[in-house]
C-alpha atoms as an extended CHARMM CRD file, in Angstrom:
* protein
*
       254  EXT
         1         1  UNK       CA              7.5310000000       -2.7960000000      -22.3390000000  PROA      1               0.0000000000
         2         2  UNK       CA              5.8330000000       -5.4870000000      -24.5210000000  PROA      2               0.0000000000
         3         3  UNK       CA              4.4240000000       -8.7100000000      -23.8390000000  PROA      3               0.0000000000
         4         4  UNK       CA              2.7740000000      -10.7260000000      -26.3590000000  PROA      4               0.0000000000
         5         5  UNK       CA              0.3040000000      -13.7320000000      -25.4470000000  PROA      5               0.0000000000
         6         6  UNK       CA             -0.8020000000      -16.8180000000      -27.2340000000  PROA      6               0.0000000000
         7         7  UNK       CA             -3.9330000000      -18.2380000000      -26.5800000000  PROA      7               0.0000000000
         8         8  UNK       CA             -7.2430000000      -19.6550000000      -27.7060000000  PROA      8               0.0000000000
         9         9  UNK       CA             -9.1190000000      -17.1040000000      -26.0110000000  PROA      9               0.0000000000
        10        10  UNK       CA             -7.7540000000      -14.0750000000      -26.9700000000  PROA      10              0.0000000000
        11        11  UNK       CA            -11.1550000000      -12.1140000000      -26.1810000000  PROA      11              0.0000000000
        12        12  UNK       CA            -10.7610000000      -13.2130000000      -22.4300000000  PROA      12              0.0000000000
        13        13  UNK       CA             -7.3030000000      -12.1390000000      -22.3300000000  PROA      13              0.0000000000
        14        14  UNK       CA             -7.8530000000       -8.4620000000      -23.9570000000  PROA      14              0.0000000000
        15        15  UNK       CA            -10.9230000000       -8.0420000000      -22.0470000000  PROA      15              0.0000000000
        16        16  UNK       CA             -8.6750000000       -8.1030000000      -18.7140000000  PROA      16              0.0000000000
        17        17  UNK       CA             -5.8050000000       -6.1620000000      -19.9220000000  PROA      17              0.0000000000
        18        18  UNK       CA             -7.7940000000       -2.8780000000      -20.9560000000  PROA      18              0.0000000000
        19        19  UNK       CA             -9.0590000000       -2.5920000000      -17.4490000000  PROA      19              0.0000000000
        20        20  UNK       CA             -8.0070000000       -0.8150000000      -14.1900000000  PROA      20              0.0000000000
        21        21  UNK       CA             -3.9630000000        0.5400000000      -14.0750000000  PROA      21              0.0000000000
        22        22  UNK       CA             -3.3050000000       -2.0370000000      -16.7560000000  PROA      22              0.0000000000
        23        23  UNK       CA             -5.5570000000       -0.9560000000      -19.5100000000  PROA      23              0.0000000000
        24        24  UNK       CA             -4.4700000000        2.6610000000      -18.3460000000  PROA      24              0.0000000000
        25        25  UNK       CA             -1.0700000000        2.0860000000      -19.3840000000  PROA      25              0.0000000000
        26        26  UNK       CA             -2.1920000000        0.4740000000      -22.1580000000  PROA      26              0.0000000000
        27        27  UNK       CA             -3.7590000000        3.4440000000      -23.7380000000  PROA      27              0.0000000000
        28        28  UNK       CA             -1.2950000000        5.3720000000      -22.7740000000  PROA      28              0.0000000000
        29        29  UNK       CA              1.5270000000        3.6220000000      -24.6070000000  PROA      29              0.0000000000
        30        30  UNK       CA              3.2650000000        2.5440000000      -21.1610000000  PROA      30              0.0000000000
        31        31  UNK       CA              2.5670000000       -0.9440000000      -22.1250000000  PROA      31              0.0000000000
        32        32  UNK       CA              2.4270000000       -2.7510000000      -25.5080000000  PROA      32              0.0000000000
        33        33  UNK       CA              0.2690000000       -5.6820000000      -24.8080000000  PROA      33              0.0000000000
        34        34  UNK       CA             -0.4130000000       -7.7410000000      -27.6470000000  PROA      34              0.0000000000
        35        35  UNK       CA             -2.5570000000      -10.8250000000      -27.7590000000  PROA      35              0.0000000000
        36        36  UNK       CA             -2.7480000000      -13.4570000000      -30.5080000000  PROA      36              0.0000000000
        37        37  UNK       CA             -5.3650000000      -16.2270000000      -31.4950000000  PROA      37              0.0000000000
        38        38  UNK       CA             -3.3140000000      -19.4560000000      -31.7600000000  PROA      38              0.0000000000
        39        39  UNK       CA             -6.0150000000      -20.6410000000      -34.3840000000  PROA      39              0.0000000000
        40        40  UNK       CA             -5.2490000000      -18.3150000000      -36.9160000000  PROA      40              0.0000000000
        41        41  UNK       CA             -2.2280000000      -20.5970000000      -37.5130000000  PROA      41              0.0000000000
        42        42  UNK       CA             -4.3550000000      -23.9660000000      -37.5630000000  PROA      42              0.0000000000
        43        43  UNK       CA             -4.0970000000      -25.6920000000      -40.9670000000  PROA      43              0.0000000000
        44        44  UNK       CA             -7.0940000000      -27.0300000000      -41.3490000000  PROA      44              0.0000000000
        45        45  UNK       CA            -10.1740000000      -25.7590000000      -42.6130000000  PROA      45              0.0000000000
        46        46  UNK       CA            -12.1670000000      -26.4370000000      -38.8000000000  PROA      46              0.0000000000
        47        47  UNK       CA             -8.9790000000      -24.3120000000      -37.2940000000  PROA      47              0.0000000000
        48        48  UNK       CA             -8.2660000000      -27.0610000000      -34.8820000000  PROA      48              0.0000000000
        49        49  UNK       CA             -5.5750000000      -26.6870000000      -32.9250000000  PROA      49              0.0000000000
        50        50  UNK       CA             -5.6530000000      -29.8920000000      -30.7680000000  PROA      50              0.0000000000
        51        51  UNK       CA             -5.9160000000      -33.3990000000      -31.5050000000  PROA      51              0.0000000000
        52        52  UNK       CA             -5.7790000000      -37.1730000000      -29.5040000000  PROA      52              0.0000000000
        53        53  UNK       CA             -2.8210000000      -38.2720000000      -27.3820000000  PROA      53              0.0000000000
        54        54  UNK       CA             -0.2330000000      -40.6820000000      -29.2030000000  PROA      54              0.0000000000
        55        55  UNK       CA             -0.7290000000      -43.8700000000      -26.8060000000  PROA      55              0.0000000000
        56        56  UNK       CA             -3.9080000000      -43.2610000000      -25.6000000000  PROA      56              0.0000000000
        57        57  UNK       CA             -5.4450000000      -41.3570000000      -22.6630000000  PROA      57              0.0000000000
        58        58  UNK       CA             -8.1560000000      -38.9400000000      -21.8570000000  PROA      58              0.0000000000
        59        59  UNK       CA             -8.5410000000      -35.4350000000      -23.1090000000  PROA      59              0.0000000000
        60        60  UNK       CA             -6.4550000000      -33.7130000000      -26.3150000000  PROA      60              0.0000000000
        61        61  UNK       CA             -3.6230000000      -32.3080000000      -26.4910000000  PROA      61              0.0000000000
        62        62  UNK       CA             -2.5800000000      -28.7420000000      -28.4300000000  PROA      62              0.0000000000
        63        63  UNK       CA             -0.5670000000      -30.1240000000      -31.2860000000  PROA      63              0.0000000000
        64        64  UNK       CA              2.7430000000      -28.0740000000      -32.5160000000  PROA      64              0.0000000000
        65        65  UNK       CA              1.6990000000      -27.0990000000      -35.5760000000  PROA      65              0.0000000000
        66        66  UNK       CA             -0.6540000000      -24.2280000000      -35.0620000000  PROA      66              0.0000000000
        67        67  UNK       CA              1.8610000000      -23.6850000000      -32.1670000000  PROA      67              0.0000000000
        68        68  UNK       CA              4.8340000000      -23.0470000000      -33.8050000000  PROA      68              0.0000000000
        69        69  UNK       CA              3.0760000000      -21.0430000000      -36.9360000000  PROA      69              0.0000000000
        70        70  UNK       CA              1.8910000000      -18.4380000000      -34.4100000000  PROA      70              0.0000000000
        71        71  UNK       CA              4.6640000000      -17.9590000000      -32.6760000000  PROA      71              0.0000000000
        72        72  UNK       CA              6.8300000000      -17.6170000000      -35.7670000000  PROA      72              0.0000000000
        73        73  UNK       CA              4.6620000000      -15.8120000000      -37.6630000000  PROA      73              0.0000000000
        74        74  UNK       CA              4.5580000000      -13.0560000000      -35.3580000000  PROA      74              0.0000000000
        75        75  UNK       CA              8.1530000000      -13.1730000000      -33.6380000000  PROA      75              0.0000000000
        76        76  UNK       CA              7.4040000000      -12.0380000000      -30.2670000000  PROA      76              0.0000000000
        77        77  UNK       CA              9.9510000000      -10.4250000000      -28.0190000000  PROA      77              0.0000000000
        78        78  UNK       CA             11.6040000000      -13.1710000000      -26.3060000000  PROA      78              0.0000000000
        79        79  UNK       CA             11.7330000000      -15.2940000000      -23.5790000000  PROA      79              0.0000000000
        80        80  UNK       CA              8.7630000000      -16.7150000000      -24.5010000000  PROA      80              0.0000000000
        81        81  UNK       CA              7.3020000000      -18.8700000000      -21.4770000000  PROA      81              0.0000000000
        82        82  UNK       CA              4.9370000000      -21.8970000000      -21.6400000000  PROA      82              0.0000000000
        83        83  UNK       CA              2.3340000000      -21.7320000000      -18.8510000000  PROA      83              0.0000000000
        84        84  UNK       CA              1.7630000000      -25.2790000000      -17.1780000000  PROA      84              0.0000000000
        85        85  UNK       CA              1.6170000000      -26.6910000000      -13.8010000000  PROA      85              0.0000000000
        86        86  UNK       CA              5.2340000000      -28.7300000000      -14.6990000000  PROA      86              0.0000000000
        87        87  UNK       CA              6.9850000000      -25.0140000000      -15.0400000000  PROA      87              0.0000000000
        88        88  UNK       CA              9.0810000000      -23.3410000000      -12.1650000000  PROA      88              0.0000000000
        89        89  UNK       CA              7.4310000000      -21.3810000000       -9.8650000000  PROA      89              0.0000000000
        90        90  UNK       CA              6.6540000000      -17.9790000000      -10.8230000000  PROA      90              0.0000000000
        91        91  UNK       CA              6.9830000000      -15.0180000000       -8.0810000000  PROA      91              0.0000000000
        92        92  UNK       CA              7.6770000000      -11.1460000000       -6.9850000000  PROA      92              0.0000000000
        93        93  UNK       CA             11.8040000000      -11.6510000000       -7.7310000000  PROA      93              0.0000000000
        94        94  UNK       CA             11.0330000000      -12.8910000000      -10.8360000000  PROA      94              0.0000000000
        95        95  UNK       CA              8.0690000000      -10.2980000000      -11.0550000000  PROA      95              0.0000000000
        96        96  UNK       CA             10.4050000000       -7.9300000000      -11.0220000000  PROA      96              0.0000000000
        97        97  UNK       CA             13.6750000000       -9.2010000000      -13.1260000000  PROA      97              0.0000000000
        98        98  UNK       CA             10.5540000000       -9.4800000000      -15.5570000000  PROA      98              0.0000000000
        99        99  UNK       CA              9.8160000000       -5.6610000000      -15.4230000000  PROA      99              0.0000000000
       100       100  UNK       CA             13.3530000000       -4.6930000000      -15.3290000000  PROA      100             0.0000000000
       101       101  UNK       CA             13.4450000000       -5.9670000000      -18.9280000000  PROA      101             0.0000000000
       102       102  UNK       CA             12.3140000000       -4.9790000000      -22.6540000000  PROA      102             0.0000000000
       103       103  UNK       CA              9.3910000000       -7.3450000000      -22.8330000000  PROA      103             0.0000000000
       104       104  UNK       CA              8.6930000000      -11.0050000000      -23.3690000000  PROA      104             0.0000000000
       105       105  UNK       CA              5.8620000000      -13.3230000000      -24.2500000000  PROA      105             0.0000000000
       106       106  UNK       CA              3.4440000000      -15.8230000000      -22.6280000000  PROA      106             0.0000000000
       107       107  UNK       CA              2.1290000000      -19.5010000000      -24.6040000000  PROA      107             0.0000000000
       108       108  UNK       CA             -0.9770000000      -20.0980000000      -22.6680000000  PROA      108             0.0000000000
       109       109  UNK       CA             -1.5670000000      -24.2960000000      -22.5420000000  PROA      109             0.0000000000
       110       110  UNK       CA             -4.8150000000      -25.9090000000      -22.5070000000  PROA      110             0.0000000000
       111       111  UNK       CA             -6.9020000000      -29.3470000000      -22.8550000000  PROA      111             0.0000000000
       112       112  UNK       CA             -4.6080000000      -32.4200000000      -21.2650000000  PROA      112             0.0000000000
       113       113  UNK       CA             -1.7480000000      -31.0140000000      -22.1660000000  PROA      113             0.0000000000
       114       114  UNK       CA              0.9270000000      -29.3630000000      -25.2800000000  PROA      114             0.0000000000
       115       115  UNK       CA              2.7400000000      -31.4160000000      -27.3940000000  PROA      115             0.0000000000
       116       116  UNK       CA              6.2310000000      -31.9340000000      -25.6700000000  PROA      116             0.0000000000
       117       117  UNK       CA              8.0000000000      -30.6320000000      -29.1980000000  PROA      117             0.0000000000
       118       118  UNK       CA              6.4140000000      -27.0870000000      -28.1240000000  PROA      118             0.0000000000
       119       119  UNK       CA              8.4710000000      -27.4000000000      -24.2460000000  PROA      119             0.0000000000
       120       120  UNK       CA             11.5620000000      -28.6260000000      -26.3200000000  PROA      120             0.0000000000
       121       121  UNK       CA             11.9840000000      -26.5030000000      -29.0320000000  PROA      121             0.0000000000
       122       122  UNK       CA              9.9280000000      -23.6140000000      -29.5120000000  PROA      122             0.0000000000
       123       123  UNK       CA              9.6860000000      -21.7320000000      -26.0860000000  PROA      123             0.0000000000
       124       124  UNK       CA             12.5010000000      -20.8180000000      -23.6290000000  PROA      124             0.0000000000
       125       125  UNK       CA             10.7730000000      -21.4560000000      -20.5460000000  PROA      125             0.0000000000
       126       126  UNK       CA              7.7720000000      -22.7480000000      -18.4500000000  PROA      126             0.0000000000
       127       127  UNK       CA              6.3430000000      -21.1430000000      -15.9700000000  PROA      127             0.0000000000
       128       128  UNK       CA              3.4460000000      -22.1820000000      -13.0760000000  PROA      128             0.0000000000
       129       129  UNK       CA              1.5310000000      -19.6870000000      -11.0390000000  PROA      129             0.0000000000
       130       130  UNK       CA              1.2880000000      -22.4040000000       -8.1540000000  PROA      130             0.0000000000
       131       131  UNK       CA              0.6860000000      -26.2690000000       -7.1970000000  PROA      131             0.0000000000
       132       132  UNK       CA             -2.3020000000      -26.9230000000       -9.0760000000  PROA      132             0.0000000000
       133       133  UNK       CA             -4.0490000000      -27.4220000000      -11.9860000000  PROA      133             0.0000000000
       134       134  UNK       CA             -6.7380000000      -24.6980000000      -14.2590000000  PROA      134             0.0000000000
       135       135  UNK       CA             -8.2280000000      -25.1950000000      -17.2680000000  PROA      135             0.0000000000
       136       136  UNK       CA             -5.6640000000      -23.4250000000      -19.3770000000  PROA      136             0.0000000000
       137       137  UNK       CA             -3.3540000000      -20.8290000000      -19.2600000000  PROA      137             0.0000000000
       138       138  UNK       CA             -5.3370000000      -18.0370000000      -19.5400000000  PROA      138             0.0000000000
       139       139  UNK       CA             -5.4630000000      -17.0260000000      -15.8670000000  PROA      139             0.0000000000
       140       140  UNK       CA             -2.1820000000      -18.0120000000      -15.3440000000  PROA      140             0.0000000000
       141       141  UNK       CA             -1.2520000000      -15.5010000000      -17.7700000000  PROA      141             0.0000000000
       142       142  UNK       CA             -3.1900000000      -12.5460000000      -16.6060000000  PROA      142             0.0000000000
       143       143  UNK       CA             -1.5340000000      -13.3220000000      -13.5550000000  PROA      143             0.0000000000
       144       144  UNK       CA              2.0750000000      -12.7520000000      -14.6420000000  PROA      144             0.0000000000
       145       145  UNK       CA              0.8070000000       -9.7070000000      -16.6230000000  PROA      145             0.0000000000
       146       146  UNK       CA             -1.0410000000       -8.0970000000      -14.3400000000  PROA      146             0.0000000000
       147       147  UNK       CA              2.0850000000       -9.0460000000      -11.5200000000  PROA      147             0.0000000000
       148       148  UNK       CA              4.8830000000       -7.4270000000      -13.7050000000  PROA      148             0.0000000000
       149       149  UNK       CA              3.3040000000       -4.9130000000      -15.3440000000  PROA      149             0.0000000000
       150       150  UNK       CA              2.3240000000       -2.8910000000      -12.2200000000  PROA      150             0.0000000000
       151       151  UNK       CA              5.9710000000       -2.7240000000      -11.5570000000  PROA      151             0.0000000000
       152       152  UNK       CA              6.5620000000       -0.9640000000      -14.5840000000  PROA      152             0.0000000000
       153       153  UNK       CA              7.9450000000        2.8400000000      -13.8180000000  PROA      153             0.0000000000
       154       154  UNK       CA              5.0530000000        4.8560000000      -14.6960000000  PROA      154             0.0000000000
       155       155  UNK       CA              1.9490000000        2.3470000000      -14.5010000000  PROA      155             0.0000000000
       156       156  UNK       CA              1.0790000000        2.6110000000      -10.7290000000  PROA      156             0.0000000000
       157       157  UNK       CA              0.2820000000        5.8890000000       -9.6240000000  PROA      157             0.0000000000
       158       158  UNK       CA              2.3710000000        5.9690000000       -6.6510000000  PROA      158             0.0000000000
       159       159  UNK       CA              6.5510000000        5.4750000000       -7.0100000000  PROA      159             0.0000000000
       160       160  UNK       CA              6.2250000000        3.6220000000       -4.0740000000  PROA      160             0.0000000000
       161       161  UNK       CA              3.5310000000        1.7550000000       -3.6770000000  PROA      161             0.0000000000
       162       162  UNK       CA              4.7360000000       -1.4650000000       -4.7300000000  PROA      162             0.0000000000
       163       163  UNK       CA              8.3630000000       -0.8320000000       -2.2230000000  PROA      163             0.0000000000
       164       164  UNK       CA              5.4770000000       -1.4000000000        1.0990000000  PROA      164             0.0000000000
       165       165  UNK       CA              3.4300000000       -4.4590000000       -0.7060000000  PROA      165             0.0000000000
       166       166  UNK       CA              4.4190000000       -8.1330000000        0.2640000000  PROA      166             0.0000000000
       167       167  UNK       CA              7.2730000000       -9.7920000000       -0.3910000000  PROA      167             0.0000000000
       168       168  UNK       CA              9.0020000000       -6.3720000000       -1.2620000000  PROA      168             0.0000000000
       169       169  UNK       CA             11.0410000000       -7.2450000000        1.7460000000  PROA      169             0.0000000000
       170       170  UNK       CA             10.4460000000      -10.8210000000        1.7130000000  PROA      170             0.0000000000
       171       171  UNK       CA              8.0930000000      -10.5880000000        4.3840000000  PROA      171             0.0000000000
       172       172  UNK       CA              3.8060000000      -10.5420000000        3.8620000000  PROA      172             0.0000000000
       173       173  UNK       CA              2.3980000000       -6.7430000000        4.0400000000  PROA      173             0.0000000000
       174       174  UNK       CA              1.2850000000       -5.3980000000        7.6100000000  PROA      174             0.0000000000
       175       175  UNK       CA             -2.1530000000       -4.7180000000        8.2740000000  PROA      175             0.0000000000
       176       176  UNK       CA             -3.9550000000       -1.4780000000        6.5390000000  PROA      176             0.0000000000
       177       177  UNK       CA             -6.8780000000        0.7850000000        7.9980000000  PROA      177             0.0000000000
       178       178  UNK       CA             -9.0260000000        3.5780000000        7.1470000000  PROA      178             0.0000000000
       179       179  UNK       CA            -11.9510000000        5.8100000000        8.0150000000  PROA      179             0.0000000000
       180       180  UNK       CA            -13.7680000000        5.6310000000       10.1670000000  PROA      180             0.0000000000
       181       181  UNK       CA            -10.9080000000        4.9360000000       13.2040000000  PROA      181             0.0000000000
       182       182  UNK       CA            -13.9040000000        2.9730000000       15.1270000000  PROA      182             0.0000000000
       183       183  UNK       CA            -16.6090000000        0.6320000000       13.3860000000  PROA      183             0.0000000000
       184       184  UNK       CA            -19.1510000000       -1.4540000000       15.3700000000  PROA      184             0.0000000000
       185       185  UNK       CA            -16.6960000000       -1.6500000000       17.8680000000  PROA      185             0.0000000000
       186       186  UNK       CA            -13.2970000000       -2.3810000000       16.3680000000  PROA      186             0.0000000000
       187       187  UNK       CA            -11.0170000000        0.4610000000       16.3040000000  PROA      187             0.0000000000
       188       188  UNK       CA             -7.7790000000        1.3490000000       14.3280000000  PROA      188             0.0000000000
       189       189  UNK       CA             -4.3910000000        0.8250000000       16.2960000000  PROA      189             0.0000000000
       190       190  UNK       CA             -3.8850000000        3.7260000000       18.6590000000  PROA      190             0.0000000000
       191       191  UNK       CA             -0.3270000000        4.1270000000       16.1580000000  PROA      191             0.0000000000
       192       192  UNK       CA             -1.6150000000        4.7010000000       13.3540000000  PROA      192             0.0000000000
       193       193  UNK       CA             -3.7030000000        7.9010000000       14.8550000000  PROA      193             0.0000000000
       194       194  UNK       CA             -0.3880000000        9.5090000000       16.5040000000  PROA      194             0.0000000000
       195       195  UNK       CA              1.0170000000       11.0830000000       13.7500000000  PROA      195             0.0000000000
       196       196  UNK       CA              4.7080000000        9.4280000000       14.9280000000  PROA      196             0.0000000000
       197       197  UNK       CA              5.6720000000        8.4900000000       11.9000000000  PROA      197             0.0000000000
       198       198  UNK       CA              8.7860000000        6.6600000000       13.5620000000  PROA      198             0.0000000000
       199       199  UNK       CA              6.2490000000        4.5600000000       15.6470000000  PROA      199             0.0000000000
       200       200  UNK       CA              3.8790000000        3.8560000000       12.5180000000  PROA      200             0.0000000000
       201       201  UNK       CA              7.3130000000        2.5490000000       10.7470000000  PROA      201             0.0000000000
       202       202  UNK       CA              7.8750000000        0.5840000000       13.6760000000  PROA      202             0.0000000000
       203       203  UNK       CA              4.1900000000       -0.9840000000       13.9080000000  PROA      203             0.0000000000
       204       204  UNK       CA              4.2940000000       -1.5270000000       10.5850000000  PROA      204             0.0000000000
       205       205  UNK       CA              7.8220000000       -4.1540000000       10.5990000000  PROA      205             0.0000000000
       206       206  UNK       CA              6.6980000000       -5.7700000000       13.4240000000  PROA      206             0.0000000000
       207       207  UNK       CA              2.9410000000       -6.5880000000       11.8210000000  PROA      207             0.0000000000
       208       208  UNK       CA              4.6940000000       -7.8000000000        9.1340000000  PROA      208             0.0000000000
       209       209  UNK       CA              7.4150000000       -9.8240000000       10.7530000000  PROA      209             0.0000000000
       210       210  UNK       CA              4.1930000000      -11.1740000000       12.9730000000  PROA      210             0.0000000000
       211       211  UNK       CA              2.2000000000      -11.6840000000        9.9820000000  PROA      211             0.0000000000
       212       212  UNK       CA              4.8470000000      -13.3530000000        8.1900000000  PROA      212             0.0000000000
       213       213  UNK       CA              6.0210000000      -15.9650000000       10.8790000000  PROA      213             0.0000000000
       214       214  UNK       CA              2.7730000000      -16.5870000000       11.3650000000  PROA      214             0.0000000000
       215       215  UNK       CA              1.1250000000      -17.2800000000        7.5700000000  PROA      215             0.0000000000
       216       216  UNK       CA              4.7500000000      -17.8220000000        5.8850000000  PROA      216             0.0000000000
       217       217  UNK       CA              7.3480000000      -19.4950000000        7.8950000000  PROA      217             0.0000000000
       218       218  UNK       CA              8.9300000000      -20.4340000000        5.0790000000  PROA      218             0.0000000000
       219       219  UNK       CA             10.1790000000      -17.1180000000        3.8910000000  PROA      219             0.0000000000
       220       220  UNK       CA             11.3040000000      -16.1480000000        7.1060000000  PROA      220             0.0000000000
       221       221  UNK       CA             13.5920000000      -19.2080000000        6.6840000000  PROA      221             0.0000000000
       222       222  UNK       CA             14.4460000000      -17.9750000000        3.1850000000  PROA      222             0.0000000000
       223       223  UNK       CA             15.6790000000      -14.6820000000        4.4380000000  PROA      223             0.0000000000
       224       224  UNK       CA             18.0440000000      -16.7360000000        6.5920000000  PROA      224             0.0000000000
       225       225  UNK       CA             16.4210000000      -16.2040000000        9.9190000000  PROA      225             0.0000000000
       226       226  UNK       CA             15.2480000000      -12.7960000000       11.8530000000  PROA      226             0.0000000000
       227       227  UNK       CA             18.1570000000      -10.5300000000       12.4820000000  PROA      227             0.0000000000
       228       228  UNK       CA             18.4960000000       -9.4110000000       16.2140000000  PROA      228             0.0000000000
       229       229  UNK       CA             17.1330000000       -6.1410000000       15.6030000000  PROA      229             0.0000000000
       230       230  UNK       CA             13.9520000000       -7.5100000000       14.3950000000  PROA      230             0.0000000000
       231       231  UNK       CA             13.8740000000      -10.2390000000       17.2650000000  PROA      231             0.0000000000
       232       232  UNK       CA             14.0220000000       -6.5460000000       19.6560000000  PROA      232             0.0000000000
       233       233  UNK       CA             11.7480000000       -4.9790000000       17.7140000000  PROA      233             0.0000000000
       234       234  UNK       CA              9.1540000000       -8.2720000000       17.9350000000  PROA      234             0.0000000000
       235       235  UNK       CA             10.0250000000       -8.1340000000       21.5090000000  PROA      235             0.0000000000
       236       236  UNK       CA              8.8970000000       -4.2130000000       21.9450000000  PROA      236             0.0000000000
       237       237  UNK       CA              5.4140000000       -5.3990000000       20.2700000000  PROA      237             0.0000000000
       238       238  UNK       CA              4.7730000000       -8.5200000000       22.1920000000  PROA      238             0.0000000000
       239       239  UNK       CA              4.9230000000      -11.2760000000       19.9510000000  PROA      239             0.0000000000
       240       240  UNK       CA              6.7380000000      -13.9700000000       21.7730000000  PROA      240             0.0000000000
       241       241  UNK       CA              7.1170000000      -17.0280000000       19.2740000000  PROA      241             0.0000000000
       242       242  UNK       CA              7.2160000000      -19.6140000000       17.2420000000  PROA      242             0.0000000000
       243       243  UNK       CA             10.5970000000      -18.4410000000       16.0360000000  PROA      243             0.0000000000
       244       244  UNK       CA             12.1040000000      -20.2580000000       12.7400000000  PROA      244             0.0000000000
       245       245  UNK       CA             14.9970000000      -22.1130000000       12.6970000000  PROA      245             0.0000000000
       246       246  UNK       CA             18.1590000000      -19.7570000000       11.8730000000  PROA      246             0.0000000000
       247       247  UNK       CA             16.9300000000      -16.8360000000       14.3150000000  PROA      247             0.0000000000
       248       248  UNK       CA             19.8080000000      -16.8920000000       17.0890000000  PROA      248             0.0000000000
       249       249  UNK       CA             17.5590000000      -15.7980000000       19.9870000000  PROA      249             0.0000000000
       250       250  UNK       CA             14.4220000000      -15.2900000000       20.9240000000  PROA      250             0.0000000000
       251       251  UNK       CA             11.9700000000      -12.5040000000       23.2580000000  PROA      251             0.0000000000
       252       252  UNK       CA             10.6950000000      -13.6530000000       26.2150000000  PROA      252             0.0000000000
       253       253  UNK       CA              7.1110000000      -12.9780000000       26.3500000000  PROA      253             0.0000000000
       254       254  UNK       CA              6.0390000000       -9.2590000000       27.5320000000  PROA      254             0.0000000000
């Protein structure tokens, strides 16, 4: 897979990407990262690549034409997303359409703002990481990299790692312990020490139907509800409520 990013910081973006599993696969032809200084396009002799907001305001603005020259000088595989808090909202589905795929590329924004020209007709898409604002693109970026790349046959060490993580299921991850079973007091789940691996499967749904209603409501909802088999199975394992709206019945308490 390759994924091309343009930035003005293109020493804090390859920094990241040769560490840990990423920079792994990196070296080991897995992944075909590239990253690309948006200045070398600048046409003027300071290499600016921003410049004052027609009508006023605070702050500058990255102006279109170092934009566009670094895109098309390079031709990146497309889509090619613009990261900004005004794109849709990135996440694991889309983590994971993104991985499916050959590769595509990431326009990291900065200052106030990118000239609108750049959202109209140079990139395909924007994308935002969440509902708020940073700096610049940068982190937003490593974020989407770092997201789809790990689900990349081949990158994490485990096939299945990523099948247990949250929202694999739509639902938040259940709880995770190791040695030693007690510490100052706290000890692991009597479960997870049986060796019943039906049990730990069991433990491990309801946590994360807990967790989920609990922390995430709203993906509950999304899923359309809890089935009856997991209202049972939240039954067996105590929880007794809130339930969402959509869930047809719900456990009395234990």
């Amino acid at each position: 897979m390759r994924i091309d990013t343009f930035t003005i910081f293109p020493d804090v973006i390859d920094r990241f990407l040769d560490a840990s599993l990423v920079g792994k696969a990196r070296r080991g032809s897995l992944l075909d990262l590239r990253v690309h200084d948006l200045r070398s396009a600048a046409i003027d002799p300071h290499r600016s690549v921003d410049d004052a907001p027609f009508g006023g305001g605070a702050g500058m603005v990255l102006g279109p034409e170092a934009l566009f020259g670094a895109v098309e000088a390079i031709e990146p595989p497309r889509p090619l997303f613009l990261l900004g808090p005004g794109g849709r909202r990135f996440d694991q589905a889309m983590a994971r359409r993104l991985a499916a795929s050959p590769g595509f590329s990431l326009l990291c924004g900065r200052y106030e703002g990118v000239d609108q020209r750049v959202a109209d007709h140079l990139v395909d898409d924007e994308l935002s990481i969440g509902d708020f604002v940073l700096a610049g693109g940068e982190v937003a970026a490593l974020v989407v990299i770092e997201a789809v790349a790990r689900l990349v046959p081949g990158v994490m060490g485990n096939v299945t790692s990523a099948d247990d993580e949250s929202f694999a299921e739509g639902l938040l991850e259940y709880p995770q312990y190791t040695r030693p079973a007690s510490f100052r007091g706290w000890d692991v789940p009597d479960v997870l020490l049986s060796g019943h691996h039906g049990k730990v499967a069991a433990w491990r749904k309801a946590e994360a139907l807990a967790r989920t209603l609990a922390r995430r409501p709203d993906l509950i909802e999304a899923r359309g509800g809890l089935t009856e088999a997991e209202v049972r199975l939240l039954s067996e394992h105590g929880y007794s409520g809130p339930f969402p709206s959509g869930t047809d019945e719900e456990p009395s308490a234990p």
